[in-house]
C-alpha positions in Angstrom: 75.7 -31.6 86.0 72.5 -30.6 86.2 70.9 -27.6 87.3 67.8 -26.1 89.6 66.1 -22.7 89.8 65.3 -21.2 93.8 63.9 -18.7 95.0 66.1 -16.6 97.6 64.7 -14.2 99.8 66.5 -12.1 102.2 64.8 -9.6 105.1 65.8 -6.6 106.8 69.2 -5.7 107.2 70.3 -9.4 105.1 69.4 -7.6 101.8 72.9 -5.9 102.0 74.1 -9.2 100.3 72.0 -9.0 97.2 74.5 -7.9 94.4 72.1 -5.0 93.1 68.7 -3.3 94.4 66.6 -6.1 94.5 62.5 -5.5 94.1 60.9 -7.4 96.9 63.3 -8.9 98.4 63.4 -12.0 96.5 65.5 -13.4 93.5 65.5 -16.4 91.4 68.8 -18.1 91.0 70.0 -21.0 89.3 72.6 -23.4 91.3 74.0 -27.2 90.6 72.2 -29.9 92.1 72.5 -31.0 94.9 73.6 -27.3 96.0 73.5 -27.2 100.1 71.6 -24.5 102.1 75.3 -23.2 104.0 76.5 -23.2 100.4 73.8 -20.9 99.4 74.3 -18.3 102.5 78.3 -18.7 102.0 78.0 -17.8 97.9 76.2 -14.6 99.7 78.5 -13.8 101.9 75.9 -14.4 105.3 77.4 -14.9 108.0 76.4 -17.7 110.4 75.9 -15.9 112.8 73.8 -13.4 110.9 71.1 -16.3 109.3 69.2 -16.8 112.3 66.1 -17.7 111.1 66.2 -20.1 108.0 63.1 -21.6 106.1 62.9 -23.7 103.4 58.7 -23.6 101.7 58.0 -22.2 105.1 60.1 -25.2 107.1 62.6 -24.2 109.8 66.0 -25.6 108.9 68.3 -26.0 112.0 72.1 -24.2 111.9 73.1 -27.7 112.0 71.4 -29.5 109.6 72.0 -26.7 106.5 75.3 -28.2 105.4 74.0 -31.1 104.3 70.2 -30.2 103.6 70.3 -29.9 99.3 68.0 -27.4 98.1 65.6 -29.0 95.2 63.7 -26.9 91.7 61.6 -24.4 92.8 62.9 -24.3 96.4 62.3 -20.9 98.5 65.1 -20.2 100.5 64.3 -17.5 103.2 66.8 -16.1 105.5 66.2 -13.9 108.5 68.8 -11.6 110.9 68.5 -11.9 114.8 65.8 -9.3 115.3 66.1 -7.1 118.9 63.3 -5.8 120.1 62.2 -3.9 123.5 
């Protein structure tokens, strides 16, 4: 099976779930094709309910839609927490 390269990038308190200190937020990772955007967050460890905000290049992907939405070479995944605010 093939393979693809993404771009993963986590903000705020999501960065928790990078395996090591991580410059920038952001790393490159390699996954099979046809690799889903839920498989991505569960290989992380995110929570559901802790990927509120989830863009692929910049496009809002729906909690139900990432199951089955495959993540294609050179992909950016970005993944954002609830955020509170007063």
């Amino acid at each position: 099976m093939s393979s693809i390269t993404i771009a993963l990038k986590l903000y705020a308190s999501l960065t928790e779930f990078f395996p090591e200190r991580v410059k920038n937020n952001k790393i490159e990772i390699k996954l099979p094709q046809g690799t889903s955007v839920a498989e991505v967050l569960s290989n992380f460890r995110i929570p559901s309910e802790r990927a509120h905000l989830v863009l692929i290049n910049g496009v809002y992907i729906p909690p139900e839609v990432r199951q089955g939405k495959c993540l294609l070479e050179k992909d950016v995944l970005a993944v954002w927490p609830p955020v509170a605010g007063g």
